[in-house]
N, C-alpha and C positions, 0 to 999 in steps of 0.2 A: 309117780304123780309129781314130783318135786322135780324131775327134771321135764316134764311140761311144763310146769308151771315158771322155771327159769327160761325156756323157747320160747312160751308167751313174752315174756317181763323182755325178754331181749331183743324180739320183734316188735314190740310196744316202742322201746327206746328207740330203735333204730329207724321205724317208719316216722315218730316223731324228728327225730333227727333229720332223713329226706326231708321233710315235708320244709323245716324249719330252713337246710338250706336250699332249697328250691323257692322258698320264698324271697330269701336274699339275694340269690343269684336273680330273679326278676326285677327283684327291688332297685339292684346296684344296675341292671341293665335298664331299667324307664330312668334311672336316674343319668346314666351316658347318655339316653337318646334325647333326653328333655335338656340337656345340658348340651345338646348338638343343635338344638332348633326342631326336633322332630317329634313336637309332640303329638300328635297320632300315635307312632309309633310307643311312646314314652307310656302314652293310656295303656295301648293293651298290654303291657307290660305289668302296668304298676295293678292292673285288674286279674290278670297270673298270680301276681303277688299276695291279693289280697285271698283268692280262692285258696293259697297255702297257710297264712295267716289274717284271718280277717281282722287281727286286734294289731295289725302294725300300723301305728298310729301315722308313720312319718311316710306309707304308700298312699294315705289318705290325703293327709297333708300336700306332697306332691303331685297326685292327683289332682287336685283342685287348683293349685298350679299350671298343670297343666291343661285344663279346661279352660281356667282364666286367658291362659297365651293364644286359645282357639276360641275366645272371646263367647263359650257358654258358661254365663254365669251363675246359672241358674245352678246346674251341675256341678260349679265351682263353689259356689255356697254348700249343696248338701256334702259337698266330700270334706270341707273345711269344718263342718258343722257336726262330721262323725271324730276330726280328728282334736276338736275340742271335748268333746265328749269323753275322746280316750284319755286326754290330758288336757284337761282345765285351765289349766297354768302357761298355755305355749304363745305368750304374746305373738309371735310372727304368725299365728292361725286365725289371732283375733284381729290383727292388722291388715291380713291376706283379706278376709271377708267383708271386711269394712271398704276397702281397695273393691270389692266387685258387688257391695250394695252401693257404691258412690255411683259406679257404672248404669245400676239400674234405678239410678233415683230415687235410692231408698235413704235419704240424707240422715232422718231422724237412728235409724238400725245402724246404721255409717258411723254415727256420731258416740252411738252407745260402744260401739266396737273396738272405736278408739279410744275413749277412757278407757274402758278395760285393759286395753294393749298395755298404755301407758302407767295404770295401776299393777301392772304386773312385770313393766322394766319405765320404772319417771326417766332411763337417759336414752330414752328413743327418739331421739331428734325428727328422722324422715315421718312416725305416728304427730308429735307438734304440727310438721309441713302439712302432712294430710288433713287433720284436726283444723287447723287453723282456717284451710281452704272450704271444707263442711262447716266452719262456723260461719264464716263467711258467704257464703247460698245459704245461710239459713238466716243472714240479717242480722249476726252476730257479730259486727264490727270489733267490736272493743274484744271481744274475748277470739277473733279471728286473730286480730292486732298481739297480745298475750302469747297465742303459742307459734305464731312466726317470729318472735323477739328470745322466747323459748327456743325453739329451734335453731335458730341463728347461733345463741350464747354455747349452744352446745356440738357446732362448727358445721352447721349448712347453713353456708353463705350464702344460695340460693334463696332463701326464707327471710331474707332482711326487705323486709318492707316498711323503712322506716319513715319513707319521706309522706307514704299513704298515711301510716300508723301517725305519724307525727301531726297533719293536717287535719285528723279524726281527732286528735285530742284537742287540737286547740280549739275545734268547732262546739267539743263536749262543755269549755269551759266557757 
């Protein structure tokens, strides 16, 4: 009985073991082809990967990346939305998603997505750029102005819009 029950225990470990790297071998393979331009390929990869572990957070994540690059965002939100799920805490997931509700004009969901990001790393300069831009189509001048001066201070040079920022103030006073 005790040595079934160590054949079990060690068939147990071992299939968990496959399983575990079959999912990393899919994982590190969508992550080559999505890293080459092919995401197609990168998808059904990173979807191998998730049928070995459905809890790895970062095939989801790059999943939804990878949908974003093939401009479905719809699909790029729900894969972004499973890898927030798995980790709460992943600003690049909450800035990923904010990045593809900007896409479908969902400003307000945009807007919440980016604070979050930013409450969860304040020196994310390119979440400022983005933020700023959403506050900005939302009529939010002054607080657009605030995080591309943010942005700027924190070295995207791109985001200095000061001479707009500047002529918005003087009009304010």
């Amino acid at each position: 009985m005790r040595r079934v029950f160590i054949s079990l225990l060690f068939f147990t470990v071992l299939s968990f073991s496959a399983s575990a790297q079959s999912a990393a071998y899919h994982y590190n393979r969508g992550t080559f082809l999505s890293s080459n331009g092919d995401f197609k390929g990168a998808l059904s990869q990173f979807n191998k990967a998730l049928e070995f572990d459905p809890k790895l957070q970062e095939a989801y994540f790059n999943r939804g990346i990878a949908n974003y690059k093939l401009q479905q965002y719809d699909a790029a939100i729900k894969d972004l939305n499973k890898a927030i799920q798995l980790k709460a805490d992943d600003a690049e997931a909450h800035f990923n998603r904010a990045v593809c509700k900007t896409r479908l004009n969902d400003l307000t969901g945009a807007l919440q997505d980016y604070n979050t990001a930013l409450k969860l790393n304040p020196q994310y300069a390119q979440a400022y750029m983005n933020r700023g831009n959403c506050r900005y189509k939302l009529n939010d001048k002054i607080g657009a102005c605030n995080d591309w001066d943010r942005a700027s201070n924190l070295g995207l040079t791109d985001a200095n819009n000061a001479k707009f920022c500047r002529e918005l103030m003087k009009a304010q006073n």
